[in-house]
ZAKEFI-705429 format. One record per residue (C-alpha): chain; x, y, z; residue number from 1. Coordinates in steps of 0.1 Angstrom, whole numbers, padded with zeros to 4 digits. Example, Ala and Ser with C-alpha at 12.3 -4.5 7.8 and 13.67 -1.06 7.14 Angstrom:
<kekes>
<keke chain="A" xx="0123" yy="-0045" zz="0078" resi="1"/>
<keke chain="A" xx="0137" yy="-0011" zz="0071" resi="2"/>
</kekes>
This chain:
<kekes>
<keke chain="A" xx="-0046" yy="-0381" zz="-0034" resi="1"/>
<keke chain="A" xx="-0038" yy="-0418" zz="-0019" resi="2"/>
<keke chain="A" xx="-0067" yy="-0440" zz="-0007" resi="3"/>
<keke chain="A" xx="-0068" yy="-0450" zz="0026" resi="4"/>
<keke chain="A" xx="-0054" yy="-0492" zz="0018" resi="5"/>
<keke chain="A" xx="-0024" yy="-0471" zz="0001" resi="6"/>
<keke chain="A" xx="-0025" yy="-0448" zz="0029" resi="7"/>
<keke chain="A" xx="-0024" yy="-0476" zz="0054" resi="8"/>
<keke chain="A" xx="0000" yy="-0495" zz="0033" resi="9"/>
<keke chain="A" xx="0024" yy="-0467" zz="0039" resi="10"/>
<keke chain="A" xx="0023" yy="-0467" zz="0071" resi="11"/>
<keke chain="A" xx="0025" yy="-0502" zz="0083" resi="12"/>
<keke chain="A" xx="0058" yy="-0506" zz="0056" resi="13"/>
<keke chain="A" xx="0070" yy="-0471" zz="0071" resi="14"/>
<keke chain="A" xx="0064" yy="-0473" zz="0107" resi="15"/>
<keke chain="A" xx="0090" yy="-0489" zz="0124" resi="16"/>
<keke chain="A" xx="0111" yy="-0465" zz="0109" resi="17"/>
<keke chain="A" xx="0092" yy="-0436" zz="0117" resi="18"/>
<keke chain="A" xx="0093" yy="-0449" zz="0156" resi="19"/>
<keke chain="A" xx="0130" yy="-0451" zz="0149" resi="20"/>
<keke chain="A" xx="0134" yy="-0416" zz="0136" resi="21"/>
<keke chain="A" xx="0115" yy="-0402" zz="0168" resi="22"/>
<keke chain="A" xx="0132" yy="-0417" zz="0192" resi="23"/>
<keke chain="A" xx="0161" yy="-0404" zz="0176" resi="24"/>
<keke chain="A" xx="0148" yy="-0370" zz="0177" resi="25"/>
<keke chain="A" xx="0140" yy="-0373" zz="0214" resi="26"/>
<keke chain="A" xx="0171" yy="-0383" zz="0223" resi="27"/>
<keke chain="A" xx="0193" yy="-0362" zz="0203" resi="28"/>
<keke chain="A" xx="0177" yy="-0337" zz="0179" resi="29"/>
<keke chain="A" xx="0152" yy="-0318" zz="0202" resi="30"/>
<keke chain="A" xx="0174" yy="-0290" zz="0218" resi="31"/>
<keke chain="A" xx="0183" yy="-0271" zz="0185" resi="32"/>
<keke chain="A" xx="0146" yy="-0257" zz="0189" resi="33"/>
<keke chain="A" xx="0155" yy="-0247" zz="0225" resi="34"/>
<keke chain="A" xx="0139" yy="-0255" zz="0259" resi="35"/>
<keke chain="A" xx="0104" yy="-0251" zz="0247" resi="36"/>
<keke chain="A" xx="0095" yy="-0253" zz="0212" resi="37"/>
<keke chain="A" xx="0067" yy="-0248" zz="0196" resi="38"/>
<keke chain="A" xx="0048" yy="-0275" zz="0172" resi="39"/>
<keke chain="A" xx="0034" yy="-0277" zz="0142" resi="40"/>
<keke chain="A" xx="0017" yy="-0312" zz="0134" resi="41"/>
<keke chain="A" xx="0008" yy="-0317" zz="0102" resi="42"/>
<keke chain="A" xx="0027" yy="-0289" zz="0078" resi="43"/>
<keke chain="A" xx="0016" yy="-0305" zz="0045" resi="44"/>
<keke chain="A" xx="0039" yy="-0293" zz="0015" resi="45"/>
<keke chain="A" xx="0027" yy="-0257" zz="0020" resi="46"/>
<keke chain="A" xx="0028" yy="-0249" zz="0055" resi="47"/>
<keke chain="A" xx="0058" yy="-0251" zz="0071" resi="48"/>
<keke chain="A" xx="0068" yy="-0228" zz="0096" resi="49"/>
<keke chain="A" xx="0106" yy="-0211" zz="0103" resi="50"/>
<keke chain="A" xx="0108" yy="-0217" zz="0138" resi="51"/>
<keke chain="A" xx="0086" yy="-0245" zz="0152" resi="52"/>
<keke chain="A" xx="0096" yy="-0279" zz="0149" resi="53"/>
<keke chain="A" xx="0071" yy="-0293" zz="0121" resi="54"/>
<keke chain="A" xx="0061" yy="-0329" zz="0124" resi="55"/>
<keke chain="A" xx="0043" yy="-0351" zz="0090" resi="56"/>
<keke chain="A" xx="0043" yy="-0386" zz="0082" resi="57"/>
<keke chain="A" xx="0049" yy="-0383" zz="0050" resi="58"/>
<keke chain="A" xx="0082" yy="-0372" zz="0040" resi="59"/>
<keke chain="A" xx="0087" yy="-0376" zz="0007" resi="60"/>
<keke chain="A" xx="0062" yy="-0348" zz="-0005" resi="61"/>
<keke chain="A" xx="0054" yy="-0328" zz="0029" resi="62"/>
<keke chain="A" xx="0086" yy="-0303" zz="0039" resi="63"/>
<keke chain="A" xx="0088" yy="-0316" zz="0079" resi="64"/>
<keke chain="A" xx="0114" yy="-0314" zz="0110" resi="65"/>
<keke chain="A" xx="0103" yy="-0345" zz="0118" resi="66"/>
<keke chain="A" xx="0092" yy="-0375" zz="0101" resi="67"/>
<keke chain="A" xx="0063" yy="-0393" zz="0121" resi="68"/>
<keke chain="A" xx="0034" yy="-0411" zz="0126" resi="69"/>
<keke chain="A" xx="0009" yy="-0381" zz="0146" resi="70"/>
<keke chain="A" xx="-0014" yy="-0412" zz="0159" resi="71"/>
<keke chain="A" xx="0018" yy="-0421" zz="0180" resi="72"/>
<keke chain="A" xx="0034" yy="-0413" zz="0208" resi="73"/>
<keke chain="A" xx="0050" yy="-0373" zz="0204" resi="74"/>
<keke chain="A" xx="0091" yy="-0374" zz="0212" resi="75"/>
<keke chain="A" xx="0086" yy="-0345" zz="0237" resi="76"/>
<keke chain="A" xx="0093" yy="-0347" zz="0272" resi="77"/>
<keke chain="A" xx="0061" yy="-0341" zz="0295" resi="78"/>
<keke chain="A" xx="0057" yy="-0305" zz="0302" resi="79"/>
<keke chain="A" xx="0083" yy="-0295" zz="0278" resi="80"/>
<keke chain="A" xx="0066" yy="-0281" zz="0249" resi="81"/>
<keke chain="A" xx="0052" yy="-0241" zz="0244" resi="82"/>
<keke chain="A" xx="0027" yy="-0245" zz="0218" resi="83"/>
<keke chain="A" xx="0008" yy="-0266" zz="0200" resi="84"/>
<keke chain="A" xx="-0006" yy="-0261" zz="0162" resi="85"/>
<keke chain="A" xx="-0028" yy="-0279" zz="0137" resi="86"/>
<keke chain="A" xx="-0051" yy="-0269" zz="0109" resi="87"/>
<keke chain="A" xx="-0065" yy="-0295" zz="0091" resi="88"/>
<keke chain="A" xx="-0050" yy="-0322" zz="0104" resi="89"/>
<keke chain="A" xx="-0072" yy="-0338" zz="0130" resi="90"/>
<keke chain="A" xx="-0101" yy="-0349" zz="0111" resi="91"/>
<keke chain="A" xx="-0070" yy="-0376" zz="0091" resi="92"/>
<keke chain="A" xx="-0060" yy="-0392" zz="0126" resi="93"/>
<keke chain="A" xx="-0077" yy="-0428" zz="0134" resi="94"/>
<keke chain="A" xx="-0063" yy="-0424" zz="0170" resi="95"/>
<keke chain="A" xx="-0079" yy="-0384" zz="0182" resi="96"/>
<keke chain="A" xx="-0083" yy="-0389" zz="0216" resi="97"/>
<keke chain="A" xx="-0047" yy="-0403" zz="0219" resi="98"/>
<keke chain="A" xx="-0034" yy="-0376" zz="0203" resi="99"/>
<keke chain="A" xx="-0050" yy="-0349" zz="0226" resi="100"/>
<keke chain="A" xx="-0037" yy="-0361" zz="0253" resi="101"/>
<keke chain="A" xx="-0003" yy="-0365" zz="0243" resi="102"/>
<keke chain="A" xx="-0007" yy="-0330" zz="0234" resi="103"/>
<keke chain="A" xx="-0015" yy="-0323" zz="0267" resi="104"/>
<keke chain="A" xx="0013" yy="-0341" zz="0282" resi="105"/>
<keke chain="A" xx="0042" yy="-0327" zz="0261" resi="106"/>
<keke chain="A" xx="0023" yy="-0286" zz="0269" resi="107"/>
<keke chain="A" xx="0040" yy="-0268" zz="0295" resi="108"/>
<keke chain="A" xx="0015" yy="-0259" zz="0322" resi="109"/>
<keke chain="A" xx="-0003" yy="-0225" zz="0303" resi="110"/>
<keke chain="A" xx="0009" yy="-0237" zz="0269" resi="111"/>
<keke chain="A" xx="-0014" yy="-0234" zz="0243" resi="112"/>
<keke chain="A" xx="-0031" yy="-0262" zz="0217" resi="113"/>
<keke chain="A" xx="-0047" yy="-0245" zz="0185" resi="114"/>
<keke chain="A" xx="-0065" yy="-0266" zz="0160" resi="115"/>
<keke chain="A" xx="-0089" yy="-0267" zz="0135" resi="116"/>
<keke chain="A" xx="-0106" yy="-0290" zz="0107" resi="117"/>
<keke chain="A" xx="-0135" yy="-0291" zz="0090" resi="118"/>
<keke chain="A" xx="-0169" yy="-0271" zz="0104" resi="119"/>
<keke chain="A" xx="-0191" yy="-0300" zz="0114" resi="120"/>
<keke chain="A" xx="-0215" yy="-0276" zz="0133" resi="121"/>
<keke chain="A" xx="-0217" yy="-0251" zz="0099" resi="122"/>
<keke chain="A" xx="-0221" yy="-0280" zz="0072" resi="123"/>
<keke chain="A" xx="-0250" yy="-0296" zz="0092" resi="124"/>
<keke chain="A" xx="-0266" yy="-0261" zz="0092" resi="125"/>
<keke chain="A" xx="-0259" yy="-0258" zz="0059" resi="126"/>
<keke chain="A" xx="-0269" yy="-0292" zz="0049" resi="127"/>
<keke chain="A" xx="-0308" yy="-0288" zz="0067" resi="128"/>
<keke chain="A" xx="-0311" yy="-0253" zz="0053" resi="129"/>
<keke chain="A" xx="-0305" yy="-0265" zz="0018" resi="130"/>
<keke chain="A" xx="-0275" yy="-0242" zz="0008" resi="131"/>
<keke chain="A" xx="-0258" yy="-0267" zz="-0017" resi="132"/>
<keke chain="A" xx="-0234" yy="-0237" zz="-0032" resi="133"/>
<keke chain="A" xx="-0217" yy="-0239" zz="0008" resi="134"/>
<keke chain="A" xx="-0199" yy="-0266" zz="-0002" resi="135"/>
<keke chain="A" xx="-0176" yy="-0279" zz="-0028" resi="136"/>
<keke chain="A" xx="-0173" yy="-0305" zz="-0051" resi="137"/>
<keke chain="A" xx="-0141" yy="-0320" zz="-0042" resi="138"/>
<keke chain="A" xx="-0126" yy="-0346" zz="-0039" resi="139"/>
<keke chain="A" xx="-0160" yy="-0366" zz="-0057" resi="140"/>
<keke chain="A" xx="-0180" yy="-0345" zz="-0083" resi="141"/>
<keke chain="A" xx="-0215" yy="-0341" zz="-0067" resi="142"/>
<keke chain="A" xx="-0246" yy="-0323" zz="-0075" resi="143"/>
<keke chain="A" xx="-0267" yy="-0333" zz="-0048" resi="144"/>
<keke chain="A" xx="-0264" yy="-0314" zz="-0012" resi="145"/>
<keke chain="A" xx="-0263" yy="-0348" zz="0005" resi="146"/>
<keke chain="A" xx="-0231" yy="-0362" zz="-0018" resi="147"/>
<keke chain="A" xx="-0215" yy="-0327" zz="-0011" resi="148"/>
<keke chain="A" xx="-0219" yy="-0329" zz="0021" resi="149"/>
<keke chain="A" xx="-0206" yy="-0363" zz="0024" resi="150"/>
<keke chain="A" xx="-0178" yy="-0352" zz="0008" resi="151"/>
<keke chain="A" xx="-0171" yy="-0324" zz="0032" resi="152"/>
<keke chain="A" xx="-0176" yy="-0348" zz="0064" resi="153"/>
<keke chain="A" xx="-0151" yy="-0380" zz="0048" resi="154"/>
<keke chain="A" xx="-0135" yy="-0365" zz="0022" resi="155"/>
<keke chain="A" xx="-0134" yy="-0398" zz="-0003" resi="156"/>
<keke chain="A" xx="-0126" yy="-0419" zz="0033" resi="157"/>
<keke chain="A" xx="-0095" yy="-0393" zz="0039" resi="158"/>
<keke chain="A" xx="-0115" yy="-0381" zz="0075" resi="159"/>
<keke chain="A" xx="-0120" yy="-0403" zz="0104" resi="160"/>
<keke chain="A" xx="-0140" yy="-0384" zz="0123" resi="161"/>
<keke chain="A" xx="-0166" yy="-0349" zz="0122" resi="162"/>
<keke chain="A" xx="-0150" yy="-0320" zz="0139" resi="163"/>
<keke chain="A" xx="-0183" yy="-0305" zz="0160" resi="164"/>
<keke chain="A" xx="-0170" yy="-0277" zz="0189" resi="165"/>
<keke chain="A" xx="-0191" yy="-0296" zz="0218" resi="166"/>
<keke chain="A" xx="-0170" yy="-0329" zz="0205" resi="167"/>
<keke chain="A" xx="-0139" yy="-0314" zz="0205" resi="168"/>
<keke chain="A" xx="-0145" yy="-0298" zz="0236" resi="169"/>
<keke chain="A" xx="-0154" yy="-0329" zz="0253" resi="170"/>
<keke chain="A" xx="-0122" yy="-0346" zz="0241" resi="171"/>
<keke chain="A" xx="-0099" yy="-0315" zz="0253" resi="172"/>
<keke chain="A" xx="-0117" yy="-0314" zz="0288" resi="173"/>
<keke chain="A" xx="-0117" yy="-0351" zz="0294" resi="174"/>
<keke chain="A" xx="-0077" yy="-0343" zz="0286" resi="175"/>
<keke chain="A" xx="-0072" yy="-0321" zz="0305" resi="176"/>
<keke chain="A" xx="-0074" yy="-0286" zz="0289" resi="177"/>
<keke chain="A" xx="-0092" yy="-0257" zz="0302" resi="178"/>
<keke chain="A" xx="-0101" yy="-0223" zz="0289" resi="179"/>
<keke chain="A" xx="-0114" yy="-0243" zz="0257" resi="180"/>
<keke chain="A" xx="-0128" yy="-0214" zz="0228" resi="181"/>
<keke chain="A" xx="-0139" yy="-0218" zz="0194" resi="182"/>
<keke chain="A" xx="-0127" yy="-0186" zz="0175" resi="183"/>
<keke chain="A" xx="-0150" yy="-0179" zz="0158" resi="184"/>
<keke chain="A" xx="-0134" yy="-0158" zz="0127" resi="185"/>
<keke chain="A" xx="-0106" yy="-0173" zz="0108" resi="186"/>
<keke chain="A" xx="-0070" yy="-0154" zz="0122" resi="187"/>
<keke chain="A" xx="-0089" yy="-0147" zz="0150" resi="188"/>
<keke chain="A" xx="-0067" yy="-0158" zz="0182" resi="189"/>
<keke chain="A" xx="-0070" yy="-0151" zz="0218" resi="190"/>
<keke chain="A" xx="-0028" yy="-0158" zz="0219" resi="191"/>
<keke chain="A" xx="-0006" yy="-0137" zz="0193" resi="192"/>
<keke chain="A" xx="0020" yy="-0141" zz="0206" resi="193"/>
<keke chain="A" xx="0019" yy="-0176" zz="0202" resi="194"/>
<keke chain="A" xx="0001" yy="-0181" zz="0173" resi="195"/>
<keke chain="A" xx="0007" yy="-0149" zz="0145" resi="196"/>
<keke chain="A" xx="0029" yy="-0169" zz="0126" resi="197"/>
<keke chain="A" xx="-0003" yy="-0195" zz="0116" resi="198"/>
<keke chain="A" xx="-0030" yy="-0171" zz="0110" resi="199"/>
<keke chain="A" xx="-0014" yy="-0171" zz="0073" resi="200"/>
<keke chain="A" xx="-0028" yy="-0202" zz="0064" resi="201"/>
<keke chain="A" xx="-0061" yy="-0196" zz="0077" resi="202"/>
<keke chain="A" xx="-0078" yy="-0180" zz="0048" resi="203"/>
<keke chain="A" xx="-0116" yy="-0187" zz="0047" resi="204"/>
<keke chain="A" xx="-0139" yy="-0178" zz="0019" resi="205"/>
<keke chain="A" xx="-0170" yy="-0173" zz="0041" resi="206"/>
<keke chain="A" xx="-0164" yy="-0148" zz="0074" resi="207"/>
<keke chain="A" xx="-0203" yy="-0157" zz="0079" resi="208"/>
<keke chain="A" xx="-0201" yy="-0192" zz="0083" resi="209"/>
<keke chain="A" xx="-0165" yy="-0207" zz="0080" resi="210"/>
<keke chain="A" xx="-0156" yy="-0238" zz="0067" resi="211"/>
<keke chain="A" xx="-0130" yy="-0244" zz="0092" resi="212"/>
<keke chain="A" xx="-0137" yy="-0244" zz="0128" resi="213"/>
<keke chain="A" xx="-0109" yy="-0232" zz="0153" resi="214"/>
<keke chain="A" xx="-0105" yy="-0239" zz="0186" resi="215"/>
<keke chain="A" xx="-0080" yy="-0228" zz="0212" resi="216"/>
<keke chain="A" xx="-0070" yy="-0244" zz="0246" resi="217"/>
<keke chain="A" xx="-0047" yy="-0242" zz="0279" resi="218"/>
<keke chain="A" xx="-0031" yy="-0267" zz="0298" resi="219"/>
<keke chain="A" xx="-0038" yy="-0256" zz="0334" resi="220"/>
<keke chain="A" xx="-0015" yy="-0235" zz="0354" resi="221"/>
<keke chain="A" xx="0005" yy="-0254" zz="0380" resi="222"/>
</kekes>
């Protein structure tokens, strides 16, 4: 796993051609996936989905459509776009609210934004209650509940932020979205159709209390 100085070496040496390679995209590339395409930010090496067009910034390990930088500007015209996907992805960005509301933008009117990251709400009640086995001991090796949780919150400085449903609701309403709803089971989704190819990757250990929390959202109606 890279720090964050080699992460943010990368990207400063890599993003001017990263801009390039989007504005490339918008101009040329974006019509194979037809009129509105579905998107998947932040595939990973795993992840990757036949159909959507998947967007990473780091193509040299991650198996992407397109190679960007997600805390910049998507190359999607405004209303253009059917659905939106991320799962563990968020929590990584330095610019969130930014990249909700270009989300927004590119969502047709009653398209769809589904994301999830870590449970903020579920470690802090794990966390006062004590329950050290909840959480892991990755990426740092910790016995006590209070480095765990640390770990599960920044993730050795990987996560900008913690993922809490009333902040992420905030940040989708002050976007624009409505309808916003955490699901509260993991491959739970008020939109199939939309989203059954993602529930795959959405495997939690505890149905009780997830470690990932999923919300859904719509971009209003005309």
């Amino acid at each position: 796993m890279l720090t964050r100085s080699q992460k943010e070496a990368f990207y400063r040496l890599f993003s001017p051609l990263m801009r390039l390679n989007a504005l490339i995209y918008r101009m040329g590339r974006v019509s194979r996936f037809g009129d509105a395409p579905r998107i998947h930010l932040g595939p990973g090496q795993r992840n990757y989905i036949d159909g959507w067009v998947n967007i990473d910034a780091n193509m040299f390990t991650a198996r992407c459509d397109l190679w960007m930088n997600l805390d910049h500007r998507l190359p999607f015209r405004t209303g253009s776009v059917q659905a939106a996907y991320s799962h563990h992805m968020i929590e990584h960005l330095a610019q969130l609210e930014f990249h909700i509301s270009e989300v927004f933008r590119c969502l047709k009117p009653g398209g769809v934004y589904r994301t999830g990251g870590p449970h903020g709400d579920n470690a802090i009640q794990k966390f006062v209650s004590g329950d050290a086995s909840w959480f892991s001991d990755f990426p740092i090796e910790r016995k006590s509940i209070g480095g765990r949780f640390e770990n599960f919150i920044f993730c050795g400085g990987e996560h900008f932020t913690i993922l809490t449903f009333s902040f992420l609701e905030e940040l989708l309403a002050a976007a624009g979205f409505v309808n916003i709803r955490e699901c509260k089971l993991a491959q739970e989704t008020g939109y199939p159709e939309l989203f059954s190819d993602c529930l795959r990757f959405e495997e939690d250990s505890d149905y009780e209390v997830p470690h990932t929390l999923i919300v859904e959202a719509e971009k209003p109606h005309a």
